[in-house]
N, C-alpha and C positions, 0 to 999 in steps of 0.2 A: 245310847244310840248304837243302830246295826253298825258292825264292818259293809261294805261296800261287796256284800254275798248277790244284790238283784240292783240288775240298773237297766230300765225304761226304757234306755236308747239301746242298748245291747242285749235282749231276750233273748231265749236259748229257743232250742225249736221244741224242745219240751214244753218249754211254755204257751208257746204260737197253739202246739197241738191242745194241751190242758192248761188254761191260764188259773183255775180255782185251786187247785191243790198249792201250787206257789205260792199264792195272794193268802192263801189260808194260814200258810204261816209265816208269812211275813205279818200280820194282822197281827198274828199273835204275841210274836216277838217286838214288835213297833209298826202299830197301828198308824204313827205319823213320823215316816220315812226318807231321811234327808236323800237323794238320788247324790250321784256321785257329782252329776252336773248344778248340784247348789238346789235343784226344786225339792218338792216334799210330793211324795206318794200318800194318797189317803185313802186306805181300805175299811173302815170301821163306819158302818150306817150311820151312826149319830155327828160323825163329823161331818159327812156329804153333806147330811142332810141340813143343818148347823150354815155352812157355806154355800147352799139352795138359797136357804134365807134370806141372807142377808146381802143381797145386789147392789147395796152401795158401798160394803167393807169388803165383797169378792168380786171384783171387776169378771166380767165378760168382754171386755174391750180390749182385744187382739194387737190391735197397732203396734204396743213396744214387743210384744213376744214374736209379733210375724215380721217385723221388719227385716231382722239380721236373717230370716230363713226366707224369706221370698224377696227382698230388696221392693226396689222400685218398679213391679210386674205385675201382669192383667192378675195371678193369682192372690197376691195381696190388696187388691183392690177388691176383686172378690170377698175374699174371708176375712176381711174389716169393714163393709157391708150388708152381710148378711145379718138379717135381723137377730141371729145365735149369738153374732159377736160382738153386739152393740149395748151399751147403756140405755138407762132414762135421761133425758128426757126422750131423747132420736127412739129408744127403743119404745117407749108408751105411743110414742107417733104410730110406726111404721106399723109396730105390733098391730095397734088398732084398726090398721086400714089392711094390713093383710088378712086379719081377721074376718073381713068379709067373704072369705072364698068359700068358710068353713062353717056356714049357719045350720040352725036346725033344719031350715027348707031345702039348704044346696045338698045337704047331706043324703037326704029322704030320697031325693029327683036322683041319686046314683044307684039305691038300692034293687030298682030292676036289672041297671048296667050291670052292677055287678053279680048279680043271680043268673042272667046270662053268659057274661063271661065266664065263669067256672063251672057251668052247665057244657059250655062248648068244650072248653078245656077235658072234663070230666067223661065227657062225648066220644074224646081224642082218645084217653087211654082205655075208655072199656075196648074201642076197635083195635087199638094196636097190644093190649094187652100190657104193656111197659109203658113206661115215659122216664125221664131222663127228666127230673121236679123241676131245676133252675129254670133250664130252656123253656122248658113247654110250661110251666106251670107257675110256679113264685115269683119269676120275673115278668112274664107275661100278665100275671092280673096287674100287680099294683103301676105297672110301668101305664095301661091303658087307660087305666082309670085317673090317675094324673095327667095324663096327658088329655084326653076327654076333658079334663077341670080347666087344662087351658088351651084349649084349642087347637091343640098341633094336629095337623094334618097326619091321615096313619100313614102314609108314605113317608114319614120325617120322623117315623118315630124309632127307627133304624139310627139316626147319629146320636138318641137320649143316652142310650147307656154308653157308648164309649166316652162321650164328654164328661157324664156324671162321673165315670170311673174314674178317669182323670184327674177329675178338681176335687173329688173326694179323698184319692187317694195320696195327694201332696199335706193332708192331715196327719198322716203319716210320723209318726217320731222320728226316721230318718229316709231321706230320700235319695235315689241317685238321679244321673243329669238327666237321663233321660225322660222319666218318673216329672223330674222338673219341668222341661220343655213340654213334655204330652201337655201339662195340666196349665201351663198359660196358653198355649195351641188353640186346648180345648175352650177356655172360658170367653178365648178373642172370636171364636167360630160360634158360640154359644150367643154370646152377644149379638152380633150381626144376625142372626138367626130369629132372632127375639124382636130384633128392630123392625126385620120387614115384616115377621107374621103380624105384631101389632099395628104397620102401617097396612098391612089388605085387613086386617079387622077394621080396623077405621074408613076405609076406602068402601069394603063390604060387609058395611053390618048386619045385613039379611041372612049371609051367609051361618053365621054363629048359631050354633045351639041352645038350646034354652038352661043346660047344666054348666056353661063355656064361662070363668070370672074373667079373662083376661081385660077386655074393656073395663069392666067394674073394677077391679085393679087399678089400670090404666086414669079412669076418672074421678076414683073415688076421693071424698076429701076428707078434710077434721080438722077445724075450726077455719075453714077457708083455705087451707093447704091441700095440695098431690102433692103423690111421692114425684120425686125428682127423675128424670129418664134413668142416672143412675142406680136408683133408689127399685124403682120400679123393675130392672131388667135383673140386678142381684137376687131381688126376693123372688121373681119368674122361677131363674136357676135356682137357686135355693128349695123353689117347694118342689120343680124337677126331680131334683137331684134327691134331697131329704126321702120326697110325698115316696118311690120307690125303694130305697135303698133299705131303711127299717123295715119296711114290709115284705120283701124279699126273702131277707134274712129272717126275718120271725117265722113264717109259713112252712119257709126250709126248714127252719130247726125244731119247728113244730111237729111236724112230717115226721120227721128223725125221731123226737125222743117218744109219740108215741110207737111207734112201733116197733123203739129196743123196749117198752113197755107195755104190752098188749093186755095188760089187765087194766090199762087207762081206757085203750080204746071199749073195751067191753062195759066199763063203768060209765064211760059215755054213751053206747049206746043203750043202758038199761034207763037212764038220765039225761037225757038232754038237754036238761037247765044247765046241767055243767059246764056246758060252753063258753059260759062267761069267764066263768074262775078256772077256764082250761087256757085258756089265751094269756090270760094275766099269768100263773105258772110257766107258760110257752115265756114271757116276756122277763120272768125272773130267771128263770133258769139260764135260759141263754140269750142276757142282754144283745138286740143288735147294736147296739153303740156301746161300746166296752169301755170308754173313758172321758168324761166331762175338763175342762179344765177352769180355771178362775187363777186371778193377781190380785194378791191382799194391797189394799190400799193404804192401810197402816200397820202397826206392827200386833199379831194376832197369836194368840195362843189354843191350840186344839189339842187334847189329850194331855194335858202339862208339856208338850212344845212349843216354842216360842214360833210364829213363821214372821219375819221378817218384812217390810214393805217392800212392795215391788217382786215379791216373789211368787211364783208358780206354783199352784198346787193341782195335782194332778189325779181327781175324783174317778177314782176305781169303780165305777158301777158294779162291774162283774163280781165284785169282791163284797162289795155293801149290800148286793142281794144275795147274797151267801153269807150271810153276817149271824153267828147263831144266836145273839142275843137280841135277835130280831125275829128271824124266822127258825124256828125249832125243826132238826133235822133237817140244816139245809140244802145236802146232798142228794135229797129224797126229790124224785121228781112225779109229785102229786096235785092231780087235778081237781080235789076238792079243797086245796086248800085255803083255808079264810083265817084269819085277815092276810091279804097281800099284800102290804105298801111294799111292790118294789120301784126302781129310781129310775126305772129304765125308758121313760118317757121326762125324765127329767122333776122337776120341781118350781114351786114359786114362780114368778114372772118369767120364767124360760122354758114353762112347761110345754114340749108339743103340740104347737099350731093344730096340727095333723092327727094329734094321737083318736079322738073321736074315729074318722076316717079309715083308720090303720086297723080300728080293733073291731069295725063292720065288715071289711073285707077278710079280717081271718078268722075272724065266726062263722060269716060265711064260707069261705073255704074250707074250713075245716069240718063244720057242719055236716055240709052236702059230700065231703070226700068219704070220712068214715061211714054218714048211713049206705051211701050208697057201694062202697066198697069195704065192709068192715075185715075183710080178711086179703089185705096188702101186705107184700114182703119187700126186704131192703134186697136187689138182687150183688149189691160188691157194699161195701163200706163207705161212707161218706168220703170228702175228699175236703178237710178244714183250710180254706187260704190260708197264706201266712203274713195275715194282717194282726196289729195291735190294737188299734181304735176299731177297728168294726171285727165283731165276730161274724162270719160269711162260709155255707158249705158253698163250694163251687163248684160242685157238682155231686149228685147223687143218682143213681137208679133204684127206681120199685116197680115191682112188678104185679099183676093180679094174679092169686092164688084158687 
């Protein structure tokens, strides 16, 4: 077993800035990595994937791990809620009935939405010449087209991301007070928010859109059951919060690595089928969820380590798609590459509600950006947050050339 050289809660800002090179050898030297704080780091594909599996020996059930970090607060009611952080049976429930937002039909009835939106968008930088990707562009599609999915009025859709950032950001390995208070603020403001748009849905149901689940949500049953007001306003927030935030970060970093590599862009525009398998690559390369976690239920062994019951393992994404006895050279950031299992939508009964959704909006985005602008420059250097669970540029400029 390592000395105590990488711990989780304490990252360097080397790390923040390149988390792959670190995880690279850490993987190498101990692939199952006791942290200083007693959990285990797991960088190696075949373990994630191994602990994907198996949902009833890898709890996703929050409660003991969030209790001592959020106490008795709107935020740990949140993220013990959430359909991410729930078991079977609750989770076959909830899953199933949140499930309805995300059909083959509801899906299809977005695709003009979103050929429009990035037409508009698109519209914006050929006149100004520049754009600035987060503001105008990766945060603006996926945040409208969730919100489109449930109804928010566009004048309200101004407090989405500061709230999401918030209760997103309390996921965080270490937080301070403030960071704390933001993200119970947000979830109590989030809530009430939630209560009344569903009460004028219900009051006004002409009003609604014909793409809007929230009623459906709202009504839907399985085997005689709704979700509970609780039940129902987490998972609201949840696809909020989630249905943007991956897709953000994907688009952004999409953006980015084609164009430190312009021989992708030109292979896509010779190609256009590659689309698919450019997304997927955009998705391995630069996971936007950087770390899954689970609690072994009993006592478990990965890689000849023992991990302990009740203990935390803490599923390195970033690391497991950069796994090389997975994917062969996998520093290389290549748009035709086949097969891609990467993890970065998750696995098994926890696989991404959303992930369908996510991967229409950045084909298309990316699609319509390069034909239509194949020769874009980065005008400063990316700007990497310095988060550990989500990989996020927060800001970039490009320019047309």
């Amino acid at each position: 077993m390592m000395t105590a050289e990488f711990d989780l809660q304490n990252v360097s800002d080397g790390y923040l800035a390149d988390p792959y090179g670190v995880l690279a050898k850490l993987r190498a030297k101990s692939p199952v990595y006791r942290n200083p704080d007693g959990t285990f780091v797991l960088t190696g594909y075949d373990d994630i994937v191994q602990t994907y599996r198996d949902p009833m020996v890898w709890s996703s059930d929050k409660r003991a791990t969030f209790r001592p970090k959020f106490g008795n607060t709107p935020l740990f009611e949140h993220h013990t809620n959430s359909v991410v952080f729930i078991d079977p049976p609750n989770h076959t429930r909830i899953r199933r009935l949140f499930q309805s937002a995300f059909t083959r039909k509801a899906l299809e009835a977005f695709v003009p939405r979103i050929t429009s939106l990035v037409d508009y968008y698109l519209d914006r930088l050929e006149d100004q010449g520049q754009m600035e990707v987060v503001e105008e562009f990766s945060f603006c599609l996926p945040i409208e087209v969730v919100c489109d999915l449930l109804g928010v009025p566009r004048q309200d859709r101004k407090f989405i991301r500061g709230w999401a950032n918030a209760i997103l950001t309390a996921l965080e390995p270490t937080l301070t007070q403030k960071q704390f208070d933001s993200g119970n603020q947000a979830v109590g403001d989030f809530k009430q928010y939630l209560r009344d748009l569903i009460a004028h849905r219900r009051a006004y149901p002409d009003d609604a859109q014909d793409t809007e689940v929230l009623t459906v949500l709202a009504d839907a049953k399985t085997d005689g059951e709704r979700l509970t007001e609780m039940e129902l306003l987490h998972q609201c927030i949840f696809m909020l919060n989630a249905g943007h935030e991956t897709s953000t970060n994907m688009i952004t970093h999409g953006i980015h690595e084609m164009l430190q590599n312009p021989d992708q862009i030109n292979s896509l525009s010779e190609n256009p089928n590659l689309i698919e398998p450019m997304v997927e690559e955009v998705l391995r390369y630069q996971a936007p969820i950087q770390i899954n976690n689970r609690r072994a239920t009993s006592d478990q062994i990965l890689s000849g380590v023992t991990i302990p019951e009740n203990t935390t393992v803490h599923m390195m994404i970033n690391a497991a798609n950069r796994d090389p006895a997975q994917f062969p050279d996998p520093d290389l950031f290549d748009i035709t590459r086949r097969p891609n299992r990467h993890l970065s939508f998750g696995l098994g009964i926890h696989i991404c509600a959303g992930n369908a959704l996510a991967r229409i909006e950045a084909q298309m985005a990316f699609q319509r950006l390069f034909r239509r602008f194949p020769k874009l420059a980065l005008k400063s250097s990316a700007i990497i947050a310095p988060r550990v669970r989500f990989r996020e540029i927060s800001s970039m400029h490009i320019s047309v050339t």
